[in-house]
C-alpha positions as a Python dict, from the first residue, in 0.01 Angstrom:
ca = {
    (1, 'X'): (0, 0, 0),
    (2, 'X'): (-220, 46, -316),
    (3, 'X'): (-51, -228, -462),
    (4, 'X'): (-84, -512, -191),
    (5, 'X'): (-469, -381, -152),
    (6, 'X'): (-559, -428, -536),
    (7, 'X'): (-423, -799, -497),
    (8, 'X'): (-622, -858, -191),
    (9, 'X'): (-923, -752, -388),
    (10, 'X'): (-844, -962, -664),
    (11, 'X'): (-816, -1210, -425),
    (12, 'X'): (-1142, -1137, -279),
    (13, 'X'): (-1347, -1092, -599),
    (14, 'X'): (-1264, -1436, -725),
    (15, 'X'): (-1155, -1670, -419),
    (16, 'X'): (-1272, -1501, -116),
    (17, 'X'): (-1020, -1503, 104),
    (18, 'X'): (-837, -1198, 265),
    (19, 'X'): (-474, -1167, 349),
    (20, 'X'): (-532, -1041, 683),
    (21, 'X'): (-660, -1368, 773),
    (22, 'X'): (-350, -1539, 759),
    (23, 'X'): (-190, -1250, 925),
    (24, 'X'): (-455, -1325, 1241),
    (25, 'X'): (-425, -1719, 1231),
    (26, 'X'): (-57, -1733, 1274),
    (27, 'X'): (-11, -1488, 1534),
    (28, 'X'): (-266, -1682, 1718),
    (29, 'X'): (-123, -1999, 1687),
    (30, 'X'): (230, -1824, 1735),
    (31, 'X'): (113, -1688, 2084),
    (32, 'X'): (8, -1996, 2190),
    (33, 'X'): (327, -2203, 2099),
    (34, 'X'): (518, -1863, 2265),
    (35, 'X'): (276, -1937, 2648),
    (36, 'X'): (349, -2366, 2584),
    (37, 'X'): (708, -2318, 2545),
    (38, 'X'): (809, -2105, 2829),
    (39, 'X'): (894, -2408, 3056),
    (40, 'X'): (1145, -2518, 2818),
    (41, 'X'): (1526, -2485, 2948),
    (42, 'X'): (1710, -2156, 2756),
    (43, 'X'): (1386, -2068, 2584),
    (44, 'X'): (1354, -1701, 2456),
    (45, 'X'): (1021, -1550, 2313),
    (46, 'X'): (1205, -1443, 1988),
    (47, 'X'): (1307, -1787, 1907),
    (48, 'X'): (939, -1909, 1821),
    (49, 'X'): (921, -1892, 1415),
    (50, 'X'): (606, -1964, 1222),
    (51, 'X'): (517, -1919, 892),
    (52, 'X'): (198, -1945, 688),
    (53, 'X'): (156, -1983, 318),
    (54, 'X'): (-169, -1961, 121),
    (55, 'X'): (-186, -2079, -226),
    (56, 'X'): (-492, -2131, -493),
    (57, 'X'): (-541, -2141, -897),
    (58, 'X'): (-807, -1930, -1022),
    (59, 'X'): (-892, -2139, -1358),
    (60, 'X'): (-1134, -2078, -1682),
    (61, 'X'): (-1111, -2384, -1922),
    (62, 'X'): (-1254, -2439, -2291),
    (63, 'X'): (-1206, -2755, -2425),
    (64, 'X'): (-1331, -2917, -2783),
    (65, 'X'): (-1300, -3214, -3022),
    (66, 'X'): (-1308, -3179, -3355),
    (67, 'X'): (-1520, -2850, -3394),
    (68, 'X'): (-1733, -3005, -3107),
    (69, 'X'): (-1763, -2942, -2725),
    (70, 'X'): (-1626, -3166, -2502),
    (71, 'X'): (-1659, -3027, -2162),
    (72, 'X'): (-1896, -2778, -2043),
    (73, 'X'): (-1704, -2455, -2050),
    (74, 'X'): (-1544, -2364, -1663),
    (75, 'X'): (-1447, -2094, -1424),
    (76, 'X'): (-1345, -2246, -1058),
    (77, 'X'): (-1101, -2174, -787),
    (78, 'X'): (-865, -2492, -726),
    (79, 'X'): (-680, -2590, -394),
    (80, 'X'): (-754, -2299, -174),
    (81, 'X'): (-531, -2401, 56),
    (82, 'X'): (-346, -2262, 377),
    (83, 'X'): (-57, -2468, 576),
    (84, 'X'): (179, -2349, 795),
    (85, 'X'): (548, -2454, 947),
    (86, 'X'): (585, -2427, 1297),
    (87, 'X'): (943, -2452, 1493),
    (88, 'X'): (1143, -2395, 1842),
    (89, 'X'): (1470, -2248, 1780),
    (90, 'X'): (1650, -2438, 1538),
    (91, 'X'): (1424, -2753, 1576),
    (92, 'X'): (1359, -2911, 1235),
    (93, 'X'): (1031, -2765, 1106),
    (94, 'X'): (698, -2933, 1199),
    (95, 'X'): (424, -2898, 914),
    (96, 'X'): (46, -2829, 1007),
    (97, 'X'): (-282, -2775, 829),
    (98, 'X'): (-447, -2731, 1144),
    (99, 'X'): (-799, -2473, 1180),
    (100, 'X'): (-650, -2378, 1508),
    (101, 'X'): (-798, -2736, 1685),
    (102, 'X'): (-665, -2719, 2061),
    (103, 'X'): (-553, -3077, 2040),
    (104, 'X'): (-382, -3068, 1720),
    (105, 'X'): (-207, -2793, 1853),
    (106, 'X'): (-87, -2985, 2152),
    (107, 'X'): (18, -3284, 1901),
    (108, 'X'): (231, -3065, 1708),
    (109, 'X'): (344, -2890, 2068),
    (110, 'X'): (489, -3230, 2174),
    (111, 'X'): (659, -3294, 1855),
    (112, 'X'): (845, -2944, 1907),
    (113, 'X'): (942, -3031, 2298),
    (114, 'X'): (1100, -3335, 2175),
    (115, 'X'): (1281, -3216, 1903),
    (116, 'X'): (1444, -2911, 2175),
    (117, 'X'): (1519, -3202, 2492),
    (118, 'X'): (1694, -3388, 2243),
    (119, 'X'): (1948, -3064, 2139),
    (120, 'X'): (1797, -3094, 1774),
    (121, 'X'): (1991, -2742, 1729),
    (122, 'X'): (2312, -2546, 1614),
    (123, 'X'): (2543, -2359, 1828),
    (124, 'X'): (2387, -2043, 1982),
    (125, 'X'): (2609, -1819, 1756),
    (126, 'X'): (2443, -1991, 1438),
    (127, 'X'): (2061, -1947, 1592),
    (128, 'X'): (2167, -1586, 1617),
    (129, 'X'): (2270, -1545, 1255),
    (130, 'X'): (1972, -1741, 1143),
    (131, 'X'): (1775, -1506, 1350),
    (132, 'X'): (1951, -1163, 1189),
    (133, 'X'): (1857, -1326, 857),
    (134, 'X'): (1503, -1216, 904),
    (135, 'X'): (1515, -962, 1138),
    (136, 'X'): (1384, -670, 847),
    (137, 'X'): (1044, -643, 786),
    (138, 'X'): (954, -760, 380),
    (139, 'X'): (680, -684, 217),
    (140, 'X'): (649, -741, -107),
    (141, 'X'): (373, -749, -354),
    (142, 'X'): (401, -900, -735),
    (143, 'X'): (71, -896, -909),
    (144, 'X'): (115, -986, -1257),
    (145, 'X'): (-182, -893, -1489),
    (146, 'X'): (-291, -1147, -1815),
    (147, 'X'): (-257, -958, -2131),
    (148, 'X'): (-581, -1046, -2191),
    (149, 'X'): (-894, -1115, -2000),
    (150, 'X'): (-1039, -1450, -2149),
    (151, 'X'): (-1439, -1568, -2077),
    (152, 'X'): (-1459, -1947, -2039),
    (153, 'X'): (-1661, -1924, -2357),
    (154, 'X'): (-1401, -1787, -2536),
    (155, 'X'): (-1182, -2031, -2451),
    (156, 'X'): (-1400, -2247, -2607),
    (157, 'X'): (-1456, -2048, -2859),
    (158, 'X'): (-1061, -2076, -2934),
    (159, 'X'): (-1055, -2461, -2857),
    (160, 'X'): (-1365, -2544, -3111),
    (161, 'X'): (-1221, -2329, -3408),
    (162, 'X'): (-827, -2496, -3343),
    (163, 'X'): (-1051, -2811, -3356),
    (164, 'X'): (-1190, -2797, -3624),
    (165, 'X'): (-894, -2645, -3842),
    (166, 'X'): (-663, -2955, -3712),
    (167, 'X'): (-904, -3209, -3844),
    (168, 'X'): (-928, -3038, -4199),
    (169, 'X'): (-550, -3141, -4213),
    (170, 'X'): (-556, -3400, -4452),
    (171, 'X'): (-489, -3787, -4257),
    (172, 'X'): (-602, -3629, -3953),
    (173, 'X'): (-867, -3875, -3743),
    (174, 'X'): (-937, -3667, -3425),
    (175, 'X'): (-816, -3348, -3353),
    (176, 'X'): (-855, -3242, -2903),
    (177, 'X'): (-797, -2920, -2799),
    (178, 'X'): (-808, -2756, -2438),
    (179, 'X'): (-732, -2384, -2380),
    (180, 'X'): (-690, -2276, -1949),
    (181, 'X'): (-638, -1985, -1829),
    (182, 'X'): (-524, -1968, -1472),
    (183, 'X'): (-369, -1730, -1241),
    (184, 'X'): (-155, -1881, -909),
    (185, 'X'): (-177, -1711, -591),
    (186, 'X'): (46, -1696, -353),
    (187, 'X'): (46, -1533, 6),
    (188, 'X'): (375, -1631, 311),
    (189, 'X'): (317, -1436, 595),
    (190, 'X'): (655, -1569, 851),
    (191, 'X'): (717, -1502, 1188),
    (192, 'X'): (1089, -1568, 1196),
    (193, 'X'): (1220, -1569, 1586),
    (194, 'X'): (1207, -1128, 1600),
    (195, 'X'): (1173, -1036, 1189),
    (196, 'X'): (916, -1064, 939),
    (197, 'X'): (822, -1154, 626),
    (198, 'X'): (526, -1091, 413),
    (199, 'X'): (515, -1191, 11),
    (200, 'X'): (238, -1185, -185),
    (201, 'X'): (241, -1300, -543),
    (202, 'X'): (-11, -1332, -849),
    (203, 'X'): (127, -1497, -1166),
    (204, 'X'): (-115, -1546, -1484),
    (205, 'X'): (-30, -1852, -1710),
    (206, 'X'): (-242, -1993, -2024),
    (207, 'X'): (-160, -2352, -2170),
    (208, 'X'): (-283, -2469, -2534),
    (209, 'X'): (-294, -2844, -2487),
    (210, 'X'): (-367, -3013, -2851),
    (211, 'X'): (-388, -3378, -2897),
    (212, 'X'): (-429, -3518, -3287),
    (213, 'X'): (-432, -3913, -3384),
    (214, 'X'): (-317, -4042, -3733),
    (215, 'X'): (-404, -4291, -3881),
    (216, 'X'): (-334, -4463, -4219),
    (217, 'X'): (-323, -4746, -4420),
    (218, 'X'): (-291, -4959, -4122),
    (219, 'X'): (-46, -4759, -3907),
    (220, 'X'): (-111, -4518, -3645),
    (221, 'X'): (-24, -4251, -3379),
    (222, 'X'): (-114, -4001, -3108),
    (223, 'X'): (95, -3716, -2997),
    (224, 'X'): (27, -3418, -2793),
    (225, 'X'): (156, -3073, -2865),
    (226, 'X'): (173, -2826, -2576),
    (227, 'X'): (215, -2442, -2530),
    (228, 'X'): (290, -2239, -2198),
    (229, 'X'): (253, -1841, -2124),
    (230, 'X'): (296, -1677, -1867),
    (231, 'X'): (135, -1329, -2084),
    (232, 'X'): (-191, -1523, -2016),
    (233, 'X'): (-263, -1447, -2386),
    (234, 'X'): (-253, -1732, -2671),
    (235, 'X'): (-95, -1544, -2974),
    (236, 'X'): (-143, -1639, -3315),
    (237, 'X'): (152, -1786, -3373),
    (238, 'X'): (56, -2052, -3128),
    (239, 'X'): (-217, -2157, -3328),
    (240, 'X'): (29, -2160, -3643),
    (241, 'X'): (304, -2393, -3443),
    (242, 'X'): (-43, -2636, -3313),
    (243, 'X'): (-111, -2685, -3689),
    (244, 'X'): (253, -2737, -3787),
    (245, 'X'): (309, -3019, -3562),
    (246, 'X'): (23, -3182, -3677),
    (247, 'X'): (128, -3127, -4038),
    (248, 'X'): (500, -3283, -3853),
    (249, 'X'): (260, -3593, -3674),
    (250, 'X'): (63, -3663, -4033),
    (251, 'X'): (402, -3739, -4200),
    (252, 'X'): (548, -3882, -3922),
    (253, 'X'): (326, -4182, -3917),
    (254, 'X'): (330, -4183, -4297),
    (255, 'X'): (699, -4276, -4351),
    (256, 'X'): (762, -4434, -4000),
    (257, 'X'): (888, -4786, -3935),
    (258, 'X'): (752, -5021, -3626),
    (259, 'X'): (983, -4938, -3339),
    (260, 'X'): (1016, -5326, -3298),
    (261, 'X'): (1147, -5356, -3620),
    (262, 'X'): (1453, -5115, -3573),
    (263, 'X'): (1552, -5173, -3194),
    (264, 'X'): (1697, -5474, -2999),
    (265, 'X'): (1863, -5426, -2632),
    (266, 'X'): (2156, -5245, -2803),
    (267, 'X'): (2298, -4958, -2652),
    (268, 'X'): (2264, -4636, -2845),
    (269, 'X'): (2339, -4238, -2922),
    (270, 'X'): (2105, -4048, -2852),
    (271, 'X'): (2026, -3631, -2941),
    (272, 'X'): (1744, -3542, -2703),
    (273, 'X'): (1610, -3208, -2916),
    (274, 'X'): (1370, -2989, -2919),
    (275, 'X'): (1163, -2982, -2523),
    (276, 'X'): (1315, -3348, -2485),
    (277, 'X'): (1639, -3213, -2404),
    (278, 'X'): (1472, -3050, -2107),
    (279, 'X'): (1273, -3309, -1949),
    (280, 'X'): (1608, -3493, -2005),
    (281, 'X'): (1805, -3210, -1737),
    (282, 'X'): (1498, -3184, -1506),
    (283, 'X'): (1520, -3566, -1427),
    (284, 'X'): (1867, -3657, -1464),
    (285, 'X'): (2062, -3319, -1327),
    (286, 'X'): (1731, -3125, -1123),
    (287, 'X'): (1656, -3383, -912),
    (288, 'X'): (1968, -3522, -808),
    (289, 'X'): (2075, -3159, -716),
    (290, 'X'): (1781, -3086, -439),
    (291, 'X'): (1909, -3117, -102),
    (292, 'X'): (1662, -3364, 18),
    (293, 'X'): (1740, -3681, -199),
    (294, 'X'): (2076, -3692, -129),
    (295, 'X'): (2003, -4039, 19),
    (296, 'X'): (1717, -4152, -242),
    (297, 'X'): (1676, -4281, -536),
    (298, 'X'): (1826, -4017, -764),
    (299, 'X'): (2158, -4031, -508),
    (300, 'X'): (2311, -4281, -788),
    (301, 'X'): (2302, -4001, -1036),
    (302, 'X'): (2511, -3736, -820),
    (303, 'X'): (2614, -3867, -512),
    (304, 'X'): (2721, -3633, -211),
    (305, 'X'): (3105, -3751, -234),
    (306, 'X'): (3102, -3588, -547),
    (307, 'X'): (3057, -3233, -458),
    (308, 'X'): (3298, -3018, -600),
    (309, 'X'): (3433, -3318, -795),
    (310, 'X'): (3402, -3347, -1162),
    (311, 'X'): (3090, -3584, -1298),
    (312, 'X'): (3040, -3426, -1631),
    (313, 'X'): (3224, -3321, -1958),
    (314, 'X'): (3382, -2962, -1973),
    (315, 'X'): (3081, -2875, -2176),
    (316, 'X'): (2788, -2962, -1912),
    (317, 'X'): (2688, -2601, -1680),
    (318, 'X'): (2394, -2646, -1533),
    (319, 'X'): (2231, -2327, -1319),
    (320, 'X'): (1880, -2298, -1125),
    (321, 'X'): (1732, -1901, -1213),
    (322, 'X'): (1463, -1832, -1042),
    (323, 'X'): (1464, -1513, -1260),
    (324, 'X'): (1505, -1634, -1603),
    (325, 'X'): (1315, -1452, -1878),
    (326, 'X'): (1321, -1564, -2214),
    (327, 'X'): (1172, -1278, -2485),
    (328, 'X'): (1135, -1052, -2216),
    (329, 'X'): (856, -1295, -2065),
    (330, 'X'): (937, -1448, -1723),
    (331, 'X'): (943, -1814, -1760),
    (332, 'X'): (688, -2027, -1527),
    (333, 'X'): (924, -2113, -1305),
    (334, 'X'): (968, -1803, -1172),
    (335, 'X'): (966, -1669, -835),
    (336, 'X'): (1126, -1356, -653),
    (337, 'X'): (1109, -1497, -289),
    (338, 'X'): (992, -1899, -233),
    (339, 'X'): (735, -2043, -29),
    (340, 'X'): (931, -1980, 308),
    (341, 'X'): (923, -1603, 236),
    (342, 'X'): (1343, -1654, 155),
    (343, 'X'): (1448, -1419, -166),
    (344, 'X'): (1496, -1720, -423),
    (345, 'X'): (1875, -1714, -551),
    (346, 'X'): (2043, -1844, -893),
    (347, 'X'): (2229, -2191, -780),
    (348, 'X'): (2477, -2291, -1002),
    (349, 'X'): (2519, -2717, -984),
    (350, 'X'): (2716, -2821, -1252),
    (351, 'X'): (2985, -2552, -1361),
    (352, 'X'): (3236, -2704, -1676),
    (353, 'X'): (3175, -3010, -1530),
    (354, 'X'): (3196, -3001, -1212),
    (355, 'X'): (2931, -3063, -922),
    (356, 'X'): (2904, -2686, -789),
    (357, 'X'): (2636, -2712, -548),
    (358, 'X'): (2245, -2826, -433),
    (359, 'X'): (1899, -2677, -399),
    (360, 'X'): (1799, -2598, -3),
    (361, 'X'): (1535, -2451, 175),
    (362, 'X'): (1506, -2367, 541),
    (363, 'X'): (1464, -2751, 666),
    (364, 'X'): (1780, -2862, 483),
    (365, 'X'): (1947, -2516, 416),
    (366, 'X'): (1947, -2363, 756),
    (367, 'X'): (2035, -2009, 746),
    (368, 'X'): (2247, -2062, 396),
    (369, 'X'): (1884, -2160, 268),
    (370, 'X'): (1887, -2007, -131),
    (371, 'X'): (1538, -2007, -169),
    (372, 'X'): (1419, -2293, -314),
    (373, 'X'): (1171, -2407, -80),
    (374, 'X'): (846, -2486, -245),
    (375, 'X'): (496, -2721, -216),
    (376, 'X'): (143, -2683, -111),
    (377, 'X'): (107, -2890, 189),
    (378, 'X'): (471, -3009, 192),
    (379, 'X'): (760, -2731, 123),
    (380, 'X'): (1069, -2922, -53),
    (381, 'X'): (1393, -2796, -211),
    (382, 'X'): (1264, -2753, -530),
    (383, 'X'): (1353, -2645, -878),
    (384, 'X'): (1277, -2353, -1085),
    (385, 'X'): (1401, -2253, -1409),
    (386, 'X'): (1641, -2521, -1467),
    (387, 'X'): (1887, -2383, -1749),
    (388, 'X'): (2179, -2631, -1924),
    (389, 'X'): (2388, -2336, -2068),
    (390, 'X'): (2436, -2363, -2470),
    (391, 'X'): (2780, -2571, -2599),
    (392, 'X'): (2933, -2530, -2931),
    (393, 'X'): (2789, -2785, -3141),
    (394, 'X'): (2534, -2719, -3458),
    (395, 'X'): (2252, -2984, -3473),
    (396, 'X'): (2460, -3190, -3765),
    (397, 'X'): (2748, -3201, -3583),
    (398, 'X'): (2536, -3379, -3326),
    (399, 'X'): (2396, -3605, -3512),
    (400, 'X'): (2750, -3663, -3718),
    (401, 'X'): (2912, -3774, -3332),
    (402, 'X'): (2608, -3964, -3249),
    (403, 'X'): (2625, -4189, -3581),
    (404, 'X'): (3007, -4211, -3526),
    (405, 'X'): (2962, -4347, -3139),
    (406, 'X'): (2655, -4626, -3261),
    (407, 'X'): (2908, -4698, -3526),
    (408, 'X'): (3183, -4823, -3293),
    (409, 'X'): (2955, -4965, -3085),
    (410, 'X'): (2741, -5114, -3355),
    (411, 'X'): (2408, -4975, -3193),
    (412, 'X'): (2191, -4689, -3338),
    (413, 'X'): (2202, -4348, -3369),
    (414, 'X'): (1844, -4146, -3237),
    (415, 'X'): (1715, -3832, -3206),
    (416, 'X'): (1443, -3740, -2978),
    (417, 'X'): (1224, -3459, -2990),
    (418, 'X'): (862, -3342, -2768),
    (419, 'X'): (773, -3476, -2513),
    (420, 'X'): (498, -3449, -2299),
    (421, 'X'): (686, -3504, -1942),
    (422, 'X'): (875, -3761, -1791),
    (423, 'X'): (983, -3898, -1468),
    (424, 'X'): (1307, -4076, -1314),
    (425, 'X'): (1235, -4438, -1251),
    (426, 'X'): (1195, -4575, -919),
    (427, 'X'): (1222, -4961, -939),
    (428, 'X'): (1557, -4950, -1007),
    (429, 'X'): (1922, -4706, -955),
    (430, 'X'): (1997, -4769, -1342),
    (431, 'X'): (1857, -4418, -1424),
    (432, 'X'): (1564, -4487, -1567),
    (433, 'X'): (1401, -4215, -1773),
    (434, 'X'): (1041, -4206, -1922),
    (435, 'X'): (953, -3986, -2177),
    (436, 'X'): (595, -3961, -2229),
    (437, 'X'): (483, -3924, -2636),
    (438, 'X'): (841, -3858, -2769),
    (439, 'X'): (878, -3842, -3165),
    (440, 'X'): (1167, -4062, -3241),
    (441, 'X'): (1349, -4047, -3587),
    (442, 'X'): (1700, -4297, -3704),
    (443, 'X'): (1952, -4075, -3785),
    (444, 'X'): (2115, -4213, -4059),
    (445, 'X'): (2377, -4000, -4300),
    (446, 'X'): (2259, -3687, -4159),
    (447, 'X'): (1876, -3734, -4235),
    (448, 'X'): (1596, -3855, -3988),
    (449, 'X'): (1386, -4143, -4057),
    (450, 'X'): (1047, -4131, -3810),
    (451, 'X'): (1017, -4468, -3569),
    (452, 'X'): (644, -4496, -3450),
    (453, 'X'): (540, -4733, -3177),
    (454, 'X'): (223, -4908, -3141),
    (455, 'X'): (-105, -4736, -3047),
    (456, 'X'): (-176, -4799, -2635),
    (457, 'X'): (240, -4824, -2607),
    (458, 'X'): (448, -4560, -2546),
    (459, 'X'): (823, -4498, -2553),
    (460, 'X'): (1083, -4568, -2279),
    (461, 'X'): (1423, -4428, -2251),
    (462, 'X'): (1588, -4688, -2057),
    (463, 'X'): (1955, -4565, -1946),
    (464, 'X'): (2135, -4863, -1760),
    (465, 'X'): (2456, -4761, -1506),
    (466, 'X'): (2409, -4376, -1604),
    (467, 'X'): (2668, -4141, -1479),
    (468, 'X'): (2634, -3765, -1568),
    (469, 'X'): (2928, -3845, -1782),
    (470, 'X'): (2697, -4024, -2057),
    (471, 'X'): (2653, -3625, -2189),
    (472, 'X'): (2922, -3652, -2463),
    (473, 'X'): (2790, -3331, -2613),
    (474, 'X'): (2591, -3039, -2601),
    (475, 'X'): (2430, -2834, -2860),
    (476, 'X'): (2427, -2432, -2961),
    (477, 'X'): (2031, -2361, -2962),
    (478, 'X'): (1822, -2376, -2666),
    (479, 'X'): (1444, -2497, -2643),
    (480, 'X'): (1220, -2448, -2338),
    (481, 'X'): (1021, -2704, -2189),
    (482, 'X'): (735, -2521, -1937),
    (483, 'X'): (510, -2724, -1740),
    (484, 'X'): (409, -2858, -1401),
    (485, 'X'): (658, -3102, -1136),
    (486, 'X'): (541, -3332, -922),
    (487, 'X'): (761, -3449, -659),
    (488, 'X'): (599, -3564, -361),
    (489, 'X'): (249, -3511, -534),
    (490, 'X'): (299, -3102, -492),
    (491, 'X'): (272, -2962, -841),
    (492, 'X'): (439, -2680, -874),
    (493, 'X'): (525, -2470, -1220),
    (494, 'X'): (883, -2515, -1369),
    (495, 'X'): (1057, -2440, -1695),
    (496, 'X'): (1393, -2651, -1795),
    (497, 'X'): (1591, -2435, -2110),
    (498, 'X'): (1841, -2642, -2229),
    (499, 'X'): (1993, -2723, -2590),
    (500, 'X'): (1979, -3045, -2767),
    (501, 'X'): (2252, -3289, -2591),
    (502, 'X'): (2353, -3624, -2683),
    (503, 'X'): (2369, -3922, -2457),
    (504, 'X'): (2539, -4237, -2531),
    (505, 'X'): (2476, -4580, -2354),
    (506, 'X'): (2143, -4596, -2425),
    (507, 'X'): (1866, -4895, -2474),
    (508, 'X'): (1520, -4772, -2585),
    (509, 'X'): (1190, -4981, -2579),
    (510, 'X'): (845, -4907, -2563),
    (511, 'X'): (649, -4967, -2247),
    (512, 'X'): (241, -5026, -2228),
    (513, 'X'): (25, -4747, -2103),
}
């Protein structure tokens, strides 16, 4: 077990915690759920399952503004944290972050007693097949290595000299950079009725985070510009692409009109492009397909009648890979077994068109869980590498049948590119979409005319009555969008790959920050 060992000590040397700890804890709390239970009618030793999960980023950060420091250079662990599930039988899971407190213990005892007198539980031939699932040992160990080995004062070292390059750039005001280095860690040690799992997991990721402002001759503009690898090494090239987009963000606000001046509440065509396309399938096709908001607010966008009915246009296949790797580097999404211990499993949702199937874990999966289960405190269905498989149209041809649709319907034709995340609105079922620091051009003949917005506003993508069927077409070259989701306030790392799409039926204001 050389392998496992050299991740505990890389555990050790920079968190201190040990594996073995875990290990200790739940068996402990195991027996003592195992000696509670025994008065319960039909109970069986085997059918006590508990599982413990450990997680904590290991960070070094180096941030500057224009040549100058910002922030103190740092190196600190963040959310060393351990929680653990806790279930009877086939009871729903019970969550607990207890240190082992007697009392807590007997809270979370009760809360299992109810949920067995009530018959929360499937048929006795189901608790058996959910009880094979697990009933081989796993132990696996993934410890994934940075390319490179960065001091938190050479992160700063990188984020002072990007800096100061990006304000050179002629029309540049203020030119932020922030370079972190981070590695997750991830330990689920499960007692599953009579099997076993054990998965330990070390993933390295480094983010360039740049952030320049324009401003000229009265007009203005901020945009952000961010890079995710999961080498843990910044490449050159990086550096080349930060400088290009702020090259892209100088011109933009040079030749753009006031958004006020080009939109009313018409509906529009828009092409979501390059990392906007997606944000644009994390919200509006991720989401809805996770088991567990079936009956929320994103239940308007696919609702459970419509399984294995068609939503979409022949052109829309949507799949969930936790395995994805893009240039032979695994995107940051990716996981080999999720935060049950369950070997994570490519879900397809929407296949030509049609609504193929949802996102579970153990809570809302059962024993047909596929591995999706993910959180730190809370474990949800959750997404990984969300990928809307590549169509057959060329960028001009997109913009050609987005011109033609505004045409008929007298609105405008858009295209949308960057952005620096987004969210599903929540005070409404219309499908509500924000798209934080999107560059927004008119598409008009063929060419792209920039639309700023004014500084301390930011644009909204407001889609009213959306239906998956809005997707009228979907482009040939995909873009990857990396970064963090977080539903129910537990970030976890996600990638969306997707090609530029265009969506019709759409108003677009801006919104104040």
């Amino acid at each position: 077990m050389e392998k496992r060992s050299s991740l505990q000590k890389d555990i050790e040397e920079n968190i201190g915690w040990r594996i073995d700890e875990i290990e200790k804890r739940i068996r402990k709390h195991r027996r003592y759920f195992q000696n509670k239970a025994k008065g319960l009618p039909n109970f069986r030793n085997r059918e006590v399952s508990i599982m413990g999960k450990f997680s904590c980023f290991f960070e070094r950060r180096g941030s500057a503004v224009n040549g100058h420091m910002y922030d103190i250079p740092q190196e600190e662990s963040v959310f060393p944290l351990v929680v653990e599930r806790i279930k009877v039988g086939t009871s729903p899971w019970v969550y607990s972050s207890t240190g082992g407190d007697v009392n807590e213990l007997d809270e979370i005892y009760k809360k299992l007693k109810k949920y067995w007198l009530k018959g929360l539980f499937t048929s006795s031939r189901e608790r058996r097949k959910a009880l094979n699932r697990f009933k081989d040992n796993v132990e696996d160990v993934v410890l994934r290595k940075p390319k490179k080995e960065y001091g938190a004062e050479e992160l700063y070292t990188l984020a002072r000299e990007l800096s100061a390059s990006l304000r050179e750039i002629d029309g540049i005001e203020r030119a932020a950079v922030v370079v972190t280095q981070e590695t997750l860690y991830r330990i689920v040690v499960g007692l599953y009725g009579s099997g076993e799992v054990e998965v330990a997991e070390s993933m390295p990721y480094i983010t360039l985070w740049t952030s320049v402002r324009v401003k000229e001759k009265g007009k203005s503009g901020e945009f952000y510009f961010t890079k995710y690898r999961t080498t843990g090494k910044i490449e050159d090239a990086d550096l080349e692409e930060g400088k290009e987009e702020a090259k892209k963000v100088r011109d933009y606000v040079r030749k753009g009109r006031s958004i006020r001046e080009v939109f009313g509440r018409k509906r529009n065509a828009i092409v979501f492009g390059k990392e906007a396309s997606g944000v644009l399938i994390h919200e509006i096709l991720g989401h809805p397909a996770e088991k567990d908001t079936e009956s929320e607010r994103y239940s308007s966008l696919i609702p459970r009648r419509f399984y294995r009915k068609v939503i979409a246009s022949p052109q829309v296949n949507v799949v969930d890979d936790p395995q994805m790797r893009m240039g032979g580097e695994p995107l940051p999404g990716t996981i080999k077994y999720d935060d049950e211990g369950i070997r994570a499993r490519k879900v397809p949702i929407i296949r030509k068109g049609v609504f193929a199937g949802r996102l579970t874990d153990l809570h809302e999966g059962g024993v047909r869980s596929n591995g999706h289960g993910r959180g730190l405190e809370e474990i949800y269905p959750r997404m990984t590498n969300t990928v809307l498989l590549p169509g057959d149209y060329s960028m001009e041809e997109l913009y050609e049948i987005a011109e033609e649709w505004a045409h008929q319907k007298r609105g405008k034709a858009v295209y949308v590119e960057l952005s620096e995340g987004g969210y599903v609105g929540t005070e409404t079922m219309t499908g509500e979409v924000d798209l934080s620091m999107a560059r927004i051009y008119l598409i008009e003949k063929g060419e792209l005319k920039p639309v700023i917005y004014p500084q301390m506003e930011s644009p909204s993508i407001i889609v009213e009555f959306l239906n998956i069927g809005d997707i009228i077409a979907v482009g040939k070259q995909p873009y990857v969008f990396a970064g963090y989701c977080g539903k129910g306030k537990e970030e976890v790392p996600v990638a969306s790959v997707a090609p530029a799409v265009v969506l019709k039926n759409v108003i677009l204001h801006t919104k104040k920050i």
